[in-house]
MARMI-926251 format. One record per residue (C-alpha): x, y, z; residue number from 1. Coordinates in Angstrom, 3 decimals. Last residue first. Layout:
BEGIN
+----------+----------+----------+------+
!        x !        y !        z ! resi !
+----------+----------+----------+------+
!        X !        Y !        Z !  NUM !
...
+----------+----------+----------+------+
***
This chain:
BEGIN
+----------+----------+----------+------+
!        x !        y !        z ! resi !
+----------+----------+----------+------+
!  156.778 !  -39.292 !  -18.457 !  268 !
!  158.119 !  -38.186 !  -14.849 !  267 !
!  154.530 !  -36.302 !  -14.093 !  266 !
!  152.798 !  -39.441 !  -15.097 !  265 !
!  154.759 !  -41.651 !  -12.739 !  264 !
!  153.674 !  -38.729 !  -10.016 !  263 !
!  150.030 !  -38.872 !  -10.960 !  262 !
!  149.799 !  -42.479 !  -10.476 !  261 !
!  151.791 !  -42.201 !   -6.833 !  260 !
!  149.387 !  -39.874 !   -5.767 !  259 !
!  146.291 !  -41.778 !   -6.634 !  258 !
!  147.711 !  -45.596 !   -5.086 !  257 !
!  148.286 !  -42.894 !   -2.031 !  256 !
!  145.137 !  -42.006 !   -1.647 !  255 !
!  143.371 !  -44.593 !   -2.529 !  254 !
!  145.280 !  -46.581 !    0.195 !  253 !
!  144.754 !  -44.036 !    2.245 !  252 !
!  140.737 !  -44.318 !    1.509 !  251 !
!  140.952 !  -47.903 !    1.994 !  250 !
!  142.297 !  -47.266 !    5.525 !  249 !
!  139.732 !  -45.384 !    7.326 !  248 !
!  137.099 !  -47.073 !    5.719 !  247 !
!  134.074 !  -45.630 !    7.565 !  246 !
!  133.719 !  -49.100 !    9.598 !  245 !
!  137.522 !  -49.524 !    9.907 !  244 !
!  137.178 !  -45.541 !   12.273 !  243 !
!  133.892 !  -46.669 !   13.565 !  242 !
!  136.230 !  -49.650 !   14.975 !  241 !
!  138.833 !  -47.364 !   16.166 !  240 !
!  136.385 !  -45.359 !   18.147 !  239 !
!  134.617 !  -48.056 !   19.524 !  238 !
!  138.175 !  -49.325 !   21.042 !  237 !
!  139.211 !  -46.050 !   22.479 !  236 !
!  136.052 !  -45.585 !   24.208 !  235 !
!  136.880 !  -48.662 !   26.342 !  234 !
!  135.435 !  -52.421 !   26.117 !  233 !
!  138.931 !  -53.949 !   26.657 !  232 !
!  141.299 !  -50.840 !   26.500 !  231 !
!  142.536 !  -49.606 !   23.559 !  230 !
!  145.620 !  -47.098 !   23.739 !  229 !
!  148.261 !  -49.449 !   24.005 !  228 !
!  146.658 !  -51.291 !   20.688 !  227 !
!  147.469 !  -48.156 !   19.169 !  226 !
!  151.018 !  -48.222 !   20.279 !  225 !
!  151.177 !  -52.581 !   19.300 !  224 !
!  149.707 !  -51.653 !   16.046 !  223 !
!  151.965 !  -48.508 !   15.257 !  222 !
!  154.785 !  -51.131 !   15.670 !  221 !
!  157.421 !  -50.035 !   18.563 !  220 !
!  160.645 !  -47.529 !   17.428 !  219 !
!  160.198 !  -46.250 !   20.912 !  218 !
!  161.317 !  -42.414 !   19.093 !  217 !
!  159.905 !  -42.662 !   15.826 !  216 !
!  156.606 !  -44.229 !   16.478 !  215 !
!  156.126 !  -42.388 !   20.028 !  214 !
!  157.043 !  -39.215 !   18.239 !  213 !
!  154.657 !  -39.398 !   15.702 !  212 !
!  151.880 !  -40.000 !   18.096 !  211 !
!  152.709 !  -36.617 !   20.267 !  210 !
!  152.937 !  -35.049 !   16.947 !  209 !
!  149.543 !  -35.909 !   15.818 !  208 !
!  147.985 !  -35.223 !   19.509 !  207 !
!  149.096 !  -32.107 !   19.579 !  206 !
!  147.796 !  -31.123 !   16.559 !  205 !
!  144.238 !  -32.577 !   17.897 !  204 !
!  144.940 !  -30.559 !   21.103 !  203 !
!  145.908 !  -27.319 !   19.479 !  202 !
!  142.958 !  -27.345 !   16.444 !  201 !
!  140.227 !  -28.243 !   19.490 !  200 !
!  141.949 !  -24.831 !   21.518 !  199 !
!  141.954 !  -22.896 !   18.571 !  198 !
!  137.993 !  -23.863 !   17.703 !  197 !
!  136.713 !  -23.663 !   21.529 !  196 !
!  135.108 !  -27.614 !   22.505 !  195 !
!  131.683 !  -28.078 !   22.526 !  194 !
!  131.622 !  -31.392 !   21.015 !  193 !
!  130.896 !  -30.195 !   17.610 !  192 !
!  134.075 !  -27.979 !   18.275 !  191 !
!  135.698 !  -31.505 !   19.139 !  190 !
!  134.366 !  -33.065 !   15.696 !  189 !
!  136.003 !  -30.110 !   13.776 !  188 !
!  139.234 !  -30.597 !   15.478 !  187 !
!  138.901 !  -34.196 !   14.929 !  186 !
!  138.201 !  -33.174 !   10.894 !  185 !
!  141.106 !  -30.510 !   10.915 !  184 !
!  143.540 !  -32.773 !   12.493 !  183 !
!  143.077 !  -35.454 !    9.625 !  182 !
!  142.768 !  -33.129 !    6.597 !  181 !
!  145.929 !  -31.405 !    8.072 !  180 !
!  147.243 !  -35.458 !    8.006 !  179 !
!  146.178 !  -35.789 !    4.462 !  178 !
!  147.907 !  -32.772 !    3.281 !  177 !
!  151.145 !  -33.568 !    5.385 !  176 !
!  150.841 !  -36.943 !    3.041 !  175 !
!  152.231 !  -35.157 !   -0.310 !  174 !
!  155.795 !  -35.306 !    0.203 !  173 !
!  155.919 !  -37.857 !    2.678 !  172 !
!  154.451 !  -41.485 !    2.144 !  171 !
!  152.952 !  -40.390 !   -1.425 !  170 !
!  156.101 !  -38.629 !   -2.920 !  169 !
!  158.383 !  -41.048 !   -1.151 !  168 !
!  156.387 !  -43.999 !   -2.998 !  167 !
!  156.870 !  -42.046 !   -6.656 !  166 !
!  160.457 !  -41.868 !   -5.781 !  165 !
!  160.853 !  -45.443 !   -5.420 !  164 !
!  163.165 !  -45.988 !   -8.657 !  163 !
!  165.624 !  -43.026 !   -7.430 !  162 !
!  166.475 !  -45.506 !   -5.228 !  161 !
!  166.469 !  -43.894 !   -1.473 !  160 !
!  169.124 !  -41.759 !    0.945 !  159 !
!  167.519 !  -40.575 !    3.682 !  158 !
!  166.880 !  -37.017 !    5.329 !  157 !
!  165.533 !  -36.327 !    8.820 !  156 !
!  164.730 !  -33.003 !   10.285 !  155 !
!  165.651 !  -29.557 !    8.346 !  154 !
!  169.463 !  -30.162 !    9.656 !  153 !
!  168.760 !  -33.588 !    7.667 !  152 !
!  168.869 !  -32.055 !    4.434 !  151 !
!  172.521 !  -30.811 !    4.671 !  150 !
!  173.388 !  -34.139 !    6.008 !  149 !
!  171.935 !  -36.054 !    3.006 !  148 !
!  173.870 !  -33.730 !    0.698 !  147 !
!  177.293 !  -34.354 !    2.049 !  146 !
!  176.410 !  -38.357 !    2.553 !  145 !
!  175.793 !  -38.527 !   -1.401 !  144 !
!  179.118 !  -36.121 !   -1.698 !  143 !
!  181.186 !  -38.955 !    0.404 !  142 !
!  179.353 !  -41.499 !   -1.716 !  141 !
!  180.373 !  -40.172 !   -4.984 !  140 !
!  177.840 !  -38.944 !   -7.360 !  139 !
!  178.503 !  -39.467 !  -10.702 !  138 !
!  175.314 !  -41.765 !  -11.217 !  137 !
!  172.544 !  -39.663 !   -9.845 !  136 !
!  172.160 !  -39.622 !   -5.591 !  135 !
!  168.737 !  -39.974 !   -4.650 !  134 !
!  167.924 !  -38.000 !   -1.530 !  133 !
!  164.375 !  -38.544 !    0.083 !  132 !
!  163.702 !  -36.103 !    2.707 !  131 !
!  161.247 !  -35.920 !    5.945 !  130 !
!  161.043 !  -32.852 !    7.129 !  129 !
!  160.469 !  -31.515 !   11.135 !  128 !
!  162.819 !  -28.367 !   11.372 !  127 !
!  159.516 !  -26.382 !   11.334 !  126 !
!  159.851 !  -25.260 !    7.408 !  125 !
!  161.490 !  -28.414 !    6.628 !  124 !
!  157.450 !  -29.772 !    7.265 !  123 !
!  157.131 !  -28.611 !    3.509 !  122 !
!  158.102 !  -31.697 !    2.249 !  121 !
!  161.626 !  -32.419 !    1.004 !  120 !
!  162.527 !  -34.632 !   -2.337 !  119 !
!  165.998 !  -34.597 !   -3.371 !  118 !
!  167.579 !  -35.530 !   -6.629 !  117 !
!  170.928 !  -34.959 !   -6.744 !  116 !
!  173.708 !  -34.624 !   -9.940 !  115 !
!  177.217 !  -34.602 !  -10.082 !  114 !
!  177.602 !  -33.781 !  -13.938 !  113 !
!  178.767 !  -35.665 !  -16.725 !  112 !
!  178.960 !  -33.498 !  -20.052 !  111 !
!  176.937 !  -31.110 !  -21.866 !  110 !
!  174.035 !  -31.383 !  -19.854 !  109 !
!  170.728 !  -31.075 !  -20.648 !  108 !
!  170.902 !  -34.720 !  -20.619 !  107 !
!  171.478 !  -35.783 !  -17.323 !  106 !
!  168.725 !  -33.256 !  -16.179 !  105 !
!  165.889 !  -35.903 !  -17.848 !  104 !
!  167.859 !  -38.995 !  -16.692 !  103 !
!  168.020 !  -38.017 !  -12.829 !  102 !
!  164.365 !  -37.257 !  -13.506 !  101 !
!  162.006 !  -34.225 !  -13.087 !  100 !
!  158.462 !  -35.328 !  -11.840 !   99 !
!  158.912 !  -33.112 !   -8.214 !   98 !
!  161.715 !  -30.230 !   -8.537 !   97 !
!  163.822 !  -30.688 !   -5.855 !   96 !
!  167.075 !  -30.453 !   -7.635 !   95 !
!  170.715 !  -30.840 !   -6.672 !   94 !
!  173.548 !  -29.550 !   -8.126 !   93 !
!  177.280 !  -30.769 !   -6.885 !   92 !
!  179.957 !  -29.099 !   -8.190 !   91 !
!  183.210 !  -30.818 !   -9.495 !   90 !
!  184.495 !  -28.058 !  -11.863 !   89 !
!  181.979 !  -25.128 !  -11.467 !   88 !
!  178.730 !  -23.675 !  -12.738 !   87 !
!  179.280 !  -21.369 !  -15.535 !   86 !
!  178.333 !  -23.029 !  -18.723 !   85 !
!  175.541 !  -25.557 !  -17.403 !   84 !
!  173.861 !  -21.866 !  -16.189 !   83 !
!  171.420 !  -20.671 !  -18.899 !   82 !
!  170.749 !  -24.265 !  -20.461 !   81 !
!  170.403 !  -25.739 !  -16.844 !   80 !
!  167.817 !  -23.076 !  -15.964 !   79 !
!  165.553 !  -23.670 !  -19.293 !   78 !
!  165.408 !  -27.233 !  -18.647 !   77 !
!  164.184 !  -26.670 !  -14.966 !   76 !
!  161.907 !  -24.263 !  -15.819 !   75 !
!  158.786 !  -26.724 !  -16.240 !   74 !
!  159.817 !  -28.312 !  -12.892 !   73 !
!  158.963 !  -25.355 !  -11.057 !   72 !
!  162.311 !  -23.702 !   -9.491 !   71 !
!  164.202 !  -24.798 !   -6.425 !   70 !
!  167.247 !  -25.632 !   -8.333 !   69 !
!  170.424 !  -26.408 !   -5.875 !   68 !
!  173.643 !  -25.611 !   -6.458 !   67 !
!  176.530 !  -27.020 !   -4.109 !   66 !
!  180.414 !  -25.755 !   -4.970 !   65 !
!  178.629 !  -22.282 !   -5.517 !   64 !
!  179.473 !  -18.920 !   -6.892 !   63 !
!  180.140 !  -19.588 !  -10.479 !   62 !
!  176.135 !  -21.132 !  -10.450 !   61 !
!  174.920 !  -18.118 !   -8.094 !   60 !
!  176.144 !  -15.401 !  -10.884 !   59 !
!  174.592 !  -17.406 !  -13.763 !   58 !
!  171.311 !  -16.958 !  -12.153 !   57 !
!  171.539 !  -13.425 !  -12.072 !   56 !
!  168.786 !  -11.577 !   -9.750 !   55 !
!  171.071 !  -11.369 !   -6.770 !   54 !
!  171.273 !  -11.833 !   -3.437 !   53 !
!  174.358 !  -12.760 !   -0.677 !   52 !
!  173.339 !  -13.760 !    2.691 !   51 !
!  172.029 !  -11.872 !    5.478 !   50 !
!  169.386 !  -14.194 !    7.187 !   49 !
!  166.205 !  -12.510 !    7.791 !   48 !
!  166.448 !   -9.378 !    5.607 !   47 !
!  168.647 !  -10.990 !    2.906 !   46 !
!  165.616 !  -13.433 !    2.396 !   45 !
!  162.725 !  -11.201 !    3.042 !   44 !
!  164.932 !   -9.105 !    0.130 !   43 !
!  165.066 !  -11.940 !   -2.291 !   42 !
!  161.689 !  -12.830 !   -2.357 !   41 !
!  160.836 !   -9.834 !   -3.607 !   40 !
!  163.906 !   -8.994 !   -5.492 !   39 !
!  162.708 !  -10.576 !   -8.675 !   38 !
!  163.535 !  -12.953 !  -11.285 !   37 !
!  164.894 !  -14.844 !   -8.489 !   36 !
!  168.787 !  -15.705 !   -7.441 !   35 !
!  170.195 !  -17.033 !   -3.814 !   34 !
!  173.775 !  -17.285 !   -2.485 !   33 !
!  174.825 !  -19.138 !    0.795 !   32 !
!  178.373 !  -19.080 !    2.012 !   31 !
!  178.528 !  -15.879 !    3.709 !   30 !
!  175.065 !  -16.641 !    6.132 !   29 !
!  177.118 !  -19.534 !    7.433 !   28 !
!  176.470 !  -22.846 !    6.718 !   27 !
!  176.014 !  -26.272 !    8.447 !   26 !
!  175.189 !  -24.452 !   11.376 !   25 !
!  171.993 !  -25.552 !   12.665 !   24 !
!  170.198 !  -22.356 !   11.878 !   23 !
!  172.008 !  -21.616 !    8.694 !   22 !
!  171.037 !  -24.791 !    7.169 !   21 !
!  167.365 !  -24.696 !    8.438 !   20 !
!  167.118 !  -21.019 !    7.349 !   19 !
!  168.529 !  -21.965 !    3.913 !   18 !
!  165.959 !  -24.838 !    3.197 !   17 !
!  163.248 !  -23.663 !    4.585 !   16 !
!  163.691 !  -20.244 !    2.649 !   15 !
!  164.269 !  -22.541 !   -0.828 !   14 !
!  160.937 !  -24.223 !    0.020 !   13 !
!  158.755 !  -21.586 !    0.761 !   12 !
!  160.101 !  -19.750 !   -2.743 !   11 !
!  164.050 !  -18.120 !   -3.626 !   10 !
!  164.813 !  -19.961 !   -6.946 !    9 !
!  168.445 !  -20.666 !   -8.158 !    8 !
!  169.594 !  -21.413 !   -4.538 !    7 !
!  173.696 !  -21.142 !   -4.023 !    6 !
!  175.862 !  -22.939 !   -1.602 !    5 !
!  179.160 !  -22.059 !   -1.017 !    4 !
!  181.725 !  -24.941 !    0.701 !    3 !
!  183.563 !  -24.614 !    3.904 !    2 !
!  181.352 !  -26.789 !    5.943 !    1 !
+----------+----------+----------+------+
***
């Protein structure tokens, strides 16, 4: 891509971000800009993948063709007002700050601006996200597919309705939490079991991923894969029942149903 790419914001997410970019190509290390308050981040940045620093936002808005904010969502106001003069003819800016609408950045503003909502999770740090990208009303579908790309060299990236959002939060943003509370309990249960602590946290990981990649990769029904695993009158089988027993999948529901209320209160 011959574009420039700048990050207002240089945390977890913004390093994910640029390493997966510059790792798979999309970018070089001479086309990405970053700006923070301070050089801390910065420097582990420039350190590990040589691009261009500063601590002026305005700088990285005239530098880039794509912008994206990876600030808190209670600066996002403040960092359109200091940069909506500088950024360039035609650019693209993208946000992934969570509870911050298309409508809500459409009017700080001063005129119509190619705007992105995307919504990563911090697997992008592995290579392994899952990202929503919800293209804003001047967005073309060539720079929809631009953006979606760029987001899918950190793992997989589709485009969604900005109006399912809240969903994408629960299903992915939020739900590696629930799935380290997952592996932690079986890990917990195999130390109980007499297993070694890292070893019990390797297999139980192991096992997560494994699982993953039979649903992504056979592109079979988790029932029909878990029903693979149950044989008649097996271990399997007992431990899937004391699994609906304890409510396995109520408390999901809950949840989810609890993420996806705090999100529609977060965009109010």
């Amino acid at each position: 891509m011959e574009k420039s790419i700048g990050f207002i914001g240089a945390g977890n997410m913004a390093g994910a971000i640029i390493g997966g970019i510059l790792r798979a190509g999309v970018f070089s290390p001479q086309q990405v800009w970053a700006s923070a308050p301070s050089m801390t981040h910065l420097s582990l940045l420039q350190r590990d993948y040589q691009i261009h620093i500063t601590e002026d936002n305005q700088e990285v808005a005239a530098q880039s063709d794509i912008l994206v904010l990876a600030v808190k969502p209670y600066l996002i106001t403040a960092i359109i007002e200091q940069i909506k003069n500088q950024i360039k003819p035609g650019v693209i800016v993208v946000s992934i700050a969570a509870g911050v609408t298309l409508s809500m950045m459409d009017e700080s503003f001063d005129g119509p601006v190619h705007l992105v909502r995307v919504m990563p999770n911090t697997p992008c740090l592995v290579g392994e996200g899952m990202s929503a990208v919800l293209p804003g009303r001047w967005v073309t579908p060539e720079e929809t597919e631009e953006i979606r790309a760029i987001f899918a060299a950190l793992g997989r990236a589709e485009v969604m309705e900005e109006r399912l959002i809240d969903v994408v939060g629960a299903v992915s943003g939020s739900s590696p939490a629930y799935v380290y509370l997952f592996i932690e309990a079986m890990a917990d249960a195999a130390v109980k079991g007499g297993m070694p602590r890292e070893q019990a946290y390797r297999f139980a990981a192991q096992a997560v991923l494994g699982a993953a990649k039979m649903v992504l990769e056979t592109g079979m029904h988790p029932g029909a894969l878990k029903d693979m695993v149950c044989s008649p009158g097996g271990t399997t089988i007992e431990a899937v029942e004391a699994l609906e027993q304890n409510g396995l999948r109520g408390a999901v529901f809950a949840a989810m149903d609890a993420c996806m209320e705090k999100s529609r209160k977060m965009s109010k």
